[in-house]
KOLBASE-419373 format. One record per residue: residue number from 1; residue in one letter; x, y, z of N, C-alpha, C in turn. Coordinates in Angstrom, 1 decimal. Example, Ala and Ser with C-alpha at 12.3 -4.5 7.8 and 13.67 -1.06 7.14 Angstrom:
! KOLBASE-419373
nr/rest/npx/npy/npz/capx/capy/capz/cpx/cpy/cpz
1/a/13.2/-5.7/7.8/12.3/-4.5/7.8/13.2/-3.3/7.8
2/s/12.8/-2.2/7.1/13.7/-1.1/7.1/12.9/0.0/7.9
! end
This chain:
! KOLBASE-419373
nr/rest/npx/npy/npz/capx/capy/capz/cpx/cpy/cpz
1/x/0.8/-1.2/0.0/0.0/0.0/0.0/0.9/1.2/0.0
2/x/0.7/2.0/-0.7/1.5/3.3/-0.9/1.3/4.1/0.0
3/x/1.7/5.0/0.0/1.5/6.6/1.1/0.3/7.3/0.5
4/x/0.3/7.6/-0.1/-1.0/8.2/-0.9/-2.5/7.4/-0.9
5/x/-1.8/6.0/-0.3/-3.3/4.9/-0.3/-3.7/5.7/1.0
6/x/-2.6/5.7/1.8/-2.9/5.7/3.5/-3.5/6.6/4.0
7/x/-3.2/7.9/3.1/-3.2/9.2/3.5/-4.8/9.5/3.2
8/x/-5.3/8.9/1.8/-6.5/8.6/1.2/-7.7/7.9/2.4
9/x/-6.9/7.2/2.7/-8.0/6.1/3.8/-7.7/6.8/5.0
10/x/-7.2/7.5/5.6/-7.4/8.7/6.6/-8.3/9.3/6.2
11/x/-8.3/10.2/5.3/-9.1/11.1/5.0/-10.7/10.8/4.7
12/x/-10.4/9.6/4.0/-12.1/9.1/4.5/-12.6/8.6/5.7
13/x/-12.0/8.2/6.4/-12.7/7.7/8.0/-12.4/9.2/8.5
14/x/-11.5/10.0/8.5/-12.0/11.4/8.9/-13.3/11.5/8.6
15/x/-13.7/12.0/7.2/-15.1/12.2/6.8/-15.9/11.6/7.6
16/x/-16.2/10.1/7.1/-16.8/9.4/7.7/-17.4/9.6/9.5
17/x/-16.0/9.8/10.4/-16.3/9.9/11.4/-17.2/11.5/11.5
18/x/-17.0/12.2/10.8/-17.3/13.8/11.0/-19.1/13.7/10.5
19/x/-19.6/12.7/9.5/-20.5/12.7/8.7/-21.2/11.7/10.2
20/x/-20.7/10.9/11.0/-21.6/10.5/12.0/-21.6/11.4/13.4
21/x/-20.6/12.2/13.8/-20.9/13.1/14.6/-21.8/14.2/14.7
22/x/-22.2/14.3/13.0/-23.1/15.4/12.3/-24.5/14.4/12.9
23/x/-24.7/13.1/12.8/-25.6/12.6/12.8/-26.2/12.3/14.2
24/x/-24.9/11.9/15.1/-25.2/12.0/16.1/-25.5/13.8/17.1
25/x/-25.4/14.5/17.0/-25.5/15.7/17.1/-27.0/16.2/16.8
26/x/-27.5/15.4/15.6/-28.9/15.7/15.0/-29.6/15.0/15.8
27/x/-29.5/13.2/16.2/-30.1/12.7/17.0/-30.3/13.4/18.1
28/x/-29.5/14.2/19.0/-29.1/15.1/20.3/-30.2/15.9/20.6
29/x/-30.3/16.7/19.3/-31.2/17.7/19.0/-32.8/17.2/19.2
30/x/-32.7/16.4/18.5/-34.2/15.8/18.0/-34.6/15.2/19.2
31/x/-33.5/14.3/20.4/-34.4/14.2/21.6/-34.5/15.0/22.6
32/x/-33.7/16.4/22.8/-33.9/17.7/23.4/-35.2/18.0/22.6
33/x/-35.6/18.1/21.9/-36.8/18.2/21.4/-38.2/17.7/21.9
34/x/-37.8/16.2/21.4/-38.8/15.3/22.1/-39.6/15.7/23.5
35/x/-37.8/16.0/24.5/-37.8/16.0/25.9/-39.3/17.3/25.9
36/x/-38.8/18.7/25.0/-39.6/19.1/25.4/-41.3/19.6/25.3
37/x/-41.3/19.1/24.2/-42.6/18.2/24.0/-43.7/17.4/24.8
38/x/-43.0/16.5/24.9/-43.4/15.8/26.3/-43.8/16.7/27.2
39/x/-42.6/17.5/28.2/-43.1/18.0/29.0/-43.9/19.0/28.9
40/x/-44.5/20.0/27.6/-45.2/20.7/27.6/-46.8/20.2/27.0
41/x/-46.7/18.9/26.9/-48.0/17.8/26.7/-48.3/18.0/28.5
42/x/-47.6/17.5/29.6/-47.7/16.9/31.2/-48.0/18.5/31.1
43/x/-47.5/19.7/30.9/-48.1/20.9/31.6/-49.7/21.1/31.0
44/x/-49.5/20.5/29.8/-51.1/20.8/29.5/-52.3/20.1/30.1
45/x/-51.8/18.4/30.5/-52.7/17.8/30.8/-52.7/18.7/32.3
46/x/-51.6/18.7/33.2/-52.3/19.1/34.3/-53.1/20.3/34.4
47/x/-52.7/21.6/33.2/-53.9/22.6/33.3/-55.2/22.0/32.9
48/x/-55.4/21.4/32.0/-56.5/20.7/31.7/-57.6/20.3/32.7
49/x/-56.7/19.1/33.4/-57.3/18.9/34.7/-57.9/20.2/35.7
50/x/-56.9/20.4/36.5/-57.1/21.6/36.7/-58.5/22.9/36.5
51/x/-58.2/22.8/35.4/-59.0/23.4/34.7/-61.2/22.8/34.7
52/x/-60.9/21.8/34.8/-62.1/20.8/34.6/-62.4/20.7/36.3
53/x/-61.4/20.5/37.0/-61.9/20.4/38.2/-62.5/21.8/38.9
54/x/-62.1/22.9/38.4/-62.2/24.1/38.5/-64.2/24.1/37.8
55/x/-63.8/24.3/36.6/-65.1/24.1/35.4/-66.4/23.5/36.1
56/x/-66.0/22.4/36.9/-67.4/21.5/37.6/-67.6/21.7/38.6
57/x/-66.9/22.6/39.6/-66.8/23.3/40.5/-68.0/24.5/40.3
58/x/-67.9/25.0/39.7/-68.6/26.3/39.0/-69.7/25.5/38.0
59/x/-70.1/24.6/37.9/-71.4/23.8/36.8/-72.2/23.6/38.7
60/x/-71.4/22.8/39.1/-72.0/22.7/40.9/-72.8/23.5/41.4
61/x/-72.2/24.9/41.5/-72.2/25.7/42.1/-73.6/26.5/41.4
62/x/-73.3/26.7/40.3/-74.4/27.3/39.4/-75.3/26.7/39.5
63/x/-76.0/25.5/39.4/-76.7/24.6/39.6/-77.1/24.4/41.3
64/x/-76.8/24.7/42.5/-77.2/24.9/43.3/-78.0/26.5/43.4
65/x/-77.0/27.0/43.0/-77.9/28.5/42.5/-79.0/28.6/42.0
66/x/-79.3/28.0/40.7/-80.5/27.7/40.5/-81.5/27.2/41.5
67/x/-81.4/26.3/41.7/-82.1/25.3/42.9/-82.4/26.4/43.9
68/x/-81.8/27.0/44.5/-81.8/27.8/45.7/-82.9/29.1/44.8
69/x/-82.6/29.7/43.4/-83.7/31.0/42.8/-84.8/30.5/42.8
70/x/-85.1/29.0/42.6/-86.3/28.5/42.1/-86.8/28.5/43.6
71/x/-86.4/27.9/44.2/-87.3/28.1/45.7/-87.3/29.6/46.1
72/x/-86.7/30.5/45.8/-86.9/31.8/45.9/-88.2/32.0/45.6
73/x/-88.5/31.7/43.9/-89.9/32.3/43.2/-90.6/31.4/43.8
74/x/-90.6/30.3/44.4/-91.9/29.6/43.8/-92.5/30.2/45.4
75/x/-91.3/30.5/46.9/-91.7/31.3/48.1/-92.2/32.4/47.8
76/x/-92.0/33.2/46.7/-92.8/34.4/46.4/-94.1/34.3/46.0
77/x/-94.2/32.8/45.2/-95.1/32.4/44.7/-96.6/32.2/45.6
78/x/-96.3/31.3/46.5/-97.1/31.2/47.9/-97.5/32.6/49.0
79/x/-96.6/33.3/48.6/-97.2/35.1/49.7/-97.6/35.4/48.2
80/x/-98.2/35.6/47.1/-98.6/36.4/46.2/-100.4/35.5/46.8
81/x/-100.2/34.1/46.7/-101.8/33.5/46.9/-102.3/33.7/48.1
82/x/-101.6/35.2/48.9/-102.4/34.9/50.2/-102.8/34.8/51.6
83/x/-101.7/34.4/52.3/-101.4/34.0/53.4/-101.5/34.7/54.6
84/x/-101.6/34.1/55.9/-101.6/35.0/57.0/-100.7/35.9/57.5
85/x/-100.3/36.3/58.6/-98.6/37.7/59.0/-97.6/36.1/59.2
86/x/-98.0/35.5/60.3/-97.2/34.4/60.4/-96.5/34.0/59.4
87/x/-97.1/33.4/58.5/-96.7/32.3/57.3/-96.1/33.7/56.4
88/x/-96.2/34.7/56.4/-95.8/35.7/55.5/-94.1/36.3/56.1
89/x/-94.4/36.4/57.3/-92.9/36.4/58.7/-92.4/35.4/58.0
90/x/-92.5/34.5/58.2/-92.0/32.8/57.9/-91.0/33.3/56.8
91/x/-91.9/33.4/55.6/-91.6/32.9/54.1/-90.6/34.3/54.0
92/x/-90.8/35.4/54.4/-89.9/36.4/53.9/-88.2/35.9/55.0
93/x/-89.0/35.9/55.9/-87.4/35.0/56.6/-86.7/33.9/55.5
94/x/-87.1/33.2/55.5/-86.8/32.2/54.1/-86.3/32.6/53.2
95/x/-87.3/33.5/52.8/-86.2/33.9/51.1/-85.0/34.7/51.9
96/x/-85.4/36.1/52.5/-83.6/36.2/53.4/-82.7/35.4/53.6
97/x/-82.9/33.9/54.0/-82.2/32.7/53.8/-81.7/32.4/52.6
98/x/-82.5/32.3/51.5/-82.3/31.9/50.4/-81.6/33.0/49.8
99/x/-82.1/34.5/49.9/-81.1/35.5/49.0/-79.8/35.4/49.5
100/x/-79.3/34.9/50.9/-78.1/35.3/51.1/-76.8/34.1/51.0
101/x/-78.0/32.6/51.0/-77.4/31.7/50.3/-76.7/32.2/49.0
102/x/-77.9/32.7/48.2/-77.5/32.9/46.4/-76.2/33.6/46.7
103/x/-76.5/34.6/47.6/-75.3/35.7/47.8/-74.1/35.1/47.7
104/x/-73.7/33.8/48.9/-72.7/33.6/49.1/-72.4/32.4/48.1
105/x/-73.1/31.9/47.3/-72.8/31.4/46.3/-72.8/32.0/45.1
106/x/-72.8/32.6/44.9/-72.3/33.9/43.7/-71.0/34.6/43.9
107/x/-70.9/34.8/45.2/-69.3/34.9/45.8/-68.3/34.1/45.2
108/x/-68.7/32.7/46.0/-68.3/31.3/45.9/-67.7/31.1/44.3
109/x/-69.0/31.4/43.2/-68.7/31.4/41.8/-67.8/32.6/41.2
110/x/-67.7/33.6/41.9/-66.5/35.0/41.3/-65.0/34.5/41.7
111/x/-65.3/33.6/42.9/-63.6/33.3/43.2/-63.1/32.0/42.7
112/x/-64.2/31.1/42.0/-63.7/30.2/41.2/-63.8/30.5/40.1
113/x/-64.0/31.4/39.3/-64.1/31.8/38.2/-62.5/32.2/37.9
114/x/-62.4/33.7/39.1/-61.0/34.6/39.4/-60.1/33.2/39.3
115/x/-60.0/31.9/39.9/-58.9/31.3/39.9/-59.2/30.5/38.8
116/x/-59.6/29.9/38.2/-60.1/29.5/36.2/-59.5/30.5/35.6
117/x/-59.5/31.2/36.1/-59.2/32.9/34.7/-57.2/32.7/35.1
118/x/-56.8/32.8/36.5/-55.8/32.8/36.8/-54.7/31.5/36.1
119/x/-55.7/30.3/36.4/-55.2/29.2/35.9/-55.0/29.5/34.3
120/x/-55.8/29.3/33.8/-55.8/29.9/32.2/-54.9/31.0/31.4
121/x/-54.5/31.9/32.5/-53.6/32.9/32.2/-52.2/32.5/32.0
122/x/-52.0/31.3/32.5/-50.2/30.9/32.9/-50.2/29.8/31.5
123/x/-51.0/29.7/30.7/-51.4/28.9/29.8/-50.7/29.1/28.8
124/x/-49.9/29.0/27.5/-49.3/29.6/26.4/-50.6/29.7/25.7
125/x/-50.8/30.7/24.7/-51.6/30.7/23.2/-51.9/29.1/22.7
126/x/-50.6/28.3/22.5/-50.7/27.0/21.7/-51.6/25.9/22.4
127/x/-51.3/26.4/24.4/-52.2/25.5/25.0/-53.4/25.4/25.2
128/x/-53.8/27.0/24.7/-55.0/27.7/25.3/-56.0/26.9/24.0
129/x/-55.1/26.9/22.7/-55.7/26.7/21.5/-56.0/25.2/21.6
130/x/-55.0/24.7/22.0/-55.3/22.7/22.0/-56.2/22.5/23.2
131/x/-56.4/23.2/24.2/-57.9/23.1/24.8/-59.3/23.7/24.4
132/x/-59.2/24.2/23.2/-60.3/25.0/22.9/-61.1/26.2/24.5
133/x/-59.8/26.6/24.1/-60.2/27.9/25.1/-60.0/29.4/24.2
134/x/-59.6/29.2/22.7/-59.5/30.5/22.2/-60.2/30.4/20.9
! end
């Protein structure tokens, strides 16, 4: 083998080795990548959650509210047909019960709303979008 063979077959396993460092370097990249992918999937699911547990918190809540207006009207309903001072005492005490229920459950729904809105805020645009929140 000549000198010029040798020098030749250097120069290609140079290449060679530079052409897989390039490749390995790309793999590198591509699982820095992966890595962060993944983790900004785990931050979505837990706003998600979050988010849902929040959401049915406030479907709850609303939904007792209702429940609580409807016995409102239907007590206003009963002193419109009638009734004696007693039963009229009674029923307006009641609804005062019931308005201040609604009260503090309307409360209840502004501060789980404020933290839904807070949660949602820390959210990127792309997450907001793959939850159909925008």
């Amino acid at each position: 083998m000549s000198l010029d063979e040798v020098v030749q077959r250097f120069a290609d396993s140079e290449q060679a080795l530079s052409q897989a460092k390039e490749k390995l370097d790309a793999l590198a990249a591509a699982e820095t990548t992966q890595a962060a992918v993944a983790s900004g999937l785990q931050e979505v699911s837990t706003a998600l959650k979050d988010f849902v547990t929040t959401a049915s918190a406030l479907v709850a809540q609303a939904g007792e509210t209702q429940r609580t207006a409807r016995e409102v009207l239907q007590a206003g309903e009963s002193l419109i047909d009638g009734t004696d001072i007693k039963e009229l005492q009674g029923s307006l005490a009641r609804i005062e019960t019931l308005i201040d229920e609604v009260s503090q459950r309307d409360t209840r729904i502004a501060e789980l709303e404020a933290q839904l809105a807070e949660r949602t805020a820390v959210l990127t645009g792309r997450q907001k979008k793959r939850l159909g929140l925008l």
